[in-house]
N, C-alpha and C positions, 0 to 999 in steps of 0.2 A: 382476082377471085379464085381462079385457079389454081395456085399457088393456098393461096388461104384454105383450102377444101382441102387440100393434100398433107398441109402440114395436120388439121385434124385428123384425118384418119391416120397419120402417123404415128400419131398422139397415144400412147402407150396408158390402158385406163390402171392407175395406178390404187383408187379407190377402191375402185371392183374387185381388182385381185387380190386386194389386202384382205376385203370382205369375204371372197370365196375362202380365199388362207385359212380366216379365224370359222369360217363355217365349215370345213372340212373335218378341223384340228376338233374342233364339237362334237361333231361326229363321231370322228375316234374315240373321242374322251368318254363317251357314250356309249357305242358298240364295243368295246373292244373288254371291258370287265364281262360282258355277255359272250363275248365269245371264249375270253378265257377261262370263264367256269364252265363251259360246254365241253371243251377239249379237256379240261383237265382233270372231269369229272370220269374219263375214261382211262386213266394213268395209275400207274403203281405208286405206293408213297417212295418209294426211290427215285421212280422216273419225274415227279412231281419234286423231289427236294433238287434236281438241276435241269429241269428242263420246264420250269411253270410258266414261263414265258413264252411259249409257244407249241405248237401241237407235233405229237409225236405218234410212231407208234411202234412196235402192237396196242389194239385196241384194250383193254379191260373188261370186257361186256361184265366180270361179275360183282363191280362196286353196285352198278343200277339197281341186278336182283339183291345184295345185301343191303342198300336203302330202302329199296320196295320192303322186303321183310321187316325193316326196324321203322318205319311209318305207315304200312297199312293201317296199323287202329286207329290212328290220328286223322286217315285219311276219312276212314268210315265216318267217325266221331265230325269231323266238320264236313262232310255231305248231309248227314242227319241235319246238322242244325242248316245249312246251307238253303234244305231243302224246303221243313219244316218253317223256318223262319220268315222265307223272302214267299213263301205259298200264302201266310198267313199275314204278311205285310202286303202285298199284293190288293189283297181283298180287304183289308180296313182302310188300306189308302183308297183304293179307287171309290169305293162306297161313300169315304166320304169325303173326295173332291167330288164324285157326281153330285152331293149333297149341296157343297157348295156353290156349285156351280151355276145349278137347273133346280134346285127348291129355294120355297123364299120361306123363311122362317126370323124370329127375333133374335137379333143380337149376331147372325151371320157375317157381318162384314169384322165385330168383335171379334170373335173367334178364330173367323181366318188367324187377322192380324198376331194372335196370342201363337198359335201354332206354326208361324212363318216365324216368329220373333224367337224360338225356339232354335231356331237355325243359328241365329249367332252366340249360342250358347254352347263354350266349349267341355268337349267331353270330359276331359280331367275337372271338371269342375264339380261332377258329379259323381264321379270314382267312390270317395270312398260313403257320401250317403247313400247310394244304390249297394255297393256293398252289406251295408248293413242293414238296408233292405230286404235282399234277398236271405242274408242269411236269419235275419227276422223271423222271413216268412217259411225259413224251412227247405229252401231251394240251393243251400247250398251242394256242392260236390252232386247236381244234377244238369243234365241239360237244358234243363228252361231256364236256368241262370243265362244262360244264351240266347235264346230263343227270346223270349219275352223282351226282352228289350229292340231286338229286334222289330215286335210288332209295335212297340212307343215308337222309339227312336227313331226306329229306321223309316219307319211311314212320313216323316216331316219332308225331307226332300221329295218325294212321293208325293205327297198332297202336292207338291207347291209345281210342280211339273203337270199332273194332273187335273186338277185344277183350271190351272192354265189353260191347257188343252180341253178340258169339256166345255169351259167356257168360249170359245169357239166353235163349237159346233153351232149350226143352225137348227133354231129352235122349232123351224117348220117340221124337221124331222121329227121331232118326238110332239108335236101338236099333230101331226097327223096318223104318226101311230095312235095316239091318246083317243082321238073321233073315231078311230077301227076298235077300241077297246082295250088297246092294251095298258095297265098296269105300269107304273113309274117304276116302277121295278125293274119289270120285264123290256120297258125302256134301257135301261140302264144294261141288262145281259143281252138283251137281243140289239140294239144301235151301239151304244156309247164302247161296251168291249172290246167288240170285233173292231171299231175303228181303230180304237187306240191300242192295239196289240206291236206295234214297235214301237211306241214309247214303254208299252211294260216289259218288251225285254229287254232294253237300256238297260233299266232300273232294275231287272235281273242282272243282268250282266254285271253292274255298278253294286248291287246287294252280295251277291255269292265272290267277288273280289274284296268286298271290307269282310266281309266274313276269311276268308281263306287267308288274308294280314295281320288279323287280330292275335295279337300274340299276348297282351299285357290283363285284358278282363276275364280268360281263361284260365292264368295263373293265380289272378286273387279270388276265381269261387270255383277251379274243381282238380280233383285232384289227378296226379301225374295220369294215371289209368285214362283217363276220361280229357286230358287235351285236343286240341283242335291240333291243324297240323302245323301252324307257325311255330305253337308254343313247344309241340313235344320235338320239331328239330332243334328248337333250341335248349333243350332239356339232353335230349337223346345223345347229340355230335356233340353237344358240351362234356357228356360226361363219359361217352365210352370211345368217341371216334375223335378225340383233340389230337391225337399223334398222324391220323390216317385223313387227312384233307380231302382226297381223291374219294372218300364216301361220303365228306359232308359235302362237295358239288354234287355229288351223284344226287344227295338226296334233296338238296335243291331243287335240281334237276325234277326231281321223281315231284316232287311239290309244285313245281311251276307248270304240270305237262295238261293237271285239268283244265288249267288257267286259258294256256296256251290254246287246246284244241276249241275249248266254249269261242274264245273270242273268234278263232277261224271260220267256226261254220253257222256263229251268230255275228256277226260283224255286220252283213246289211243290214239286220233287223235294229244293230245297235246305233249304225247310222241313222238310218231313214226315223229313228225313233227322237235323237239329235236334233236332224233339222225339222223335224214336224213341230217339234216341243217349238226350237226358235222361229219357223216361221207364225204360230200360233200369238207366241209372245209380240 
């Protein structure tokens, strides 16, 4: 038996190490384009034509301010809609998953289901009759070409999280505000809100991130002036900075920095918003 226990722990775990092997090599495969457009976003295009594979210095601190300069309006332009959009999406979604949730009306269970089903309907599918939608209605080369879809679109996942969650709550809560007087309404701002305020900043966090990607519904309704900031890096380092690399990471860089700070100091809100949603579910 002795003998048998020893040659196990001898036993060289050949699986496991394969496993950490390929989970490492992931990693890398992962990290490592992030890290080398951080470093190289600080480089002269000489020190970038033989040394992009790894970090050097002197620093460059002035590629950052000339990408800050060639994207502030872009940046402006998609905080506007960012802002505007996910405020106004916020309050039809929530309105009307508390609706579904907590009133009983005709045809509610229909409804849901048309508005979830909605979900699996993908968005190029709708590209270019929404196009010609908005330029129908006169909304072209404006920013509620933006915006407005936003509060359609973007409220679907919304409801279906929301939803979710008011339907969950206990109904003694708002039965016994309702015997003090209160208004389904006032149900709805004064209980159902405040509870559900980290599932609504997920859903911020998740809204102002497809907003700050969107690079392709910008370029077919407005024009160069008025892009979001995906679309005018890709417009801007396309057309004046293709020889100078070291300012399109900069300006990467400079585009991923709001991204970056929201998620850091909303990141519990965006959890705890996560698992409230999935323990509800």
């Amino acid at each position: 038996m002795e003998n048998i226990e020893k040659s196990r722990r001898k036993k060289f775990p050949v699986a496991q190490t394969v496993l950490h092997v390929v989970l490492v090599f992931l990693l890398f495969i992962m990290l490592y384009p992030l890290a080398m457009a951080l470093w190289n976003a600080f480089k002269s295009d000489i020190a970038y034509d033989y040394t992009r594979w790894y970090p050097t210095l002197p620093l460059r601190i002035r590629n950052v301010s000339t990408a800050f300069d060639m994207t502030s309006k872009y940046m402006l332009n998609t905080v506007v809609v960012g802002v505007a959009g996910t405020a106004g999406m916020l309050a039809i979604s929530s309105l009307a998953s508390f609706a579904f949730a907590k009133m009983k009306f005709p045809g509610r269970s229909f409804f849901l289901s048309m508005v979830l089903a909605l979900m699996m309907v993908p968005g190029v599918l709708t590209l270019v009759p929404s196009y010609i939608l908005y330029k129908t209605l006169g909304l072209h080369d404006n920013l509620m070409a933006l915006i407005l879809p936003i509060w359609t679109g973007g409220c679907i996942f919304a409801v279906f999280l929301l939803t979710t969650f008011f339907s969950g709550l206990p109904k003694d809560l708002f039965e016994a505000a309702q015997i003090d007087g209160a208004s389904l309404f006032r149900c709805y701002y004064a209980i159902a809100l405040p509870l559900s305020m980290p599932i609504l900043g997920t859903i911020t966090i998740m809204q102002i991130v497809n907003v700050w990607n969107d690079y392709i519904w910008p370029q077919l309704v407005l024009s160069e002036e008025k892009f979001t900031v995906s679309a005018g890096l890709l417009l801007t380092f396309k057309s004046e900075y293709t020889s100078n690399m070291p300012v399109m990471f900069a300006g990467y860089l400079v585009a991923s920095s709001p991204l970056i700070l929201l998620f850091i100091f909303a990141n519990k809100f965006y959890i705890q918003g996560l698992v409230g949603a999935a323990i509800k579910m």
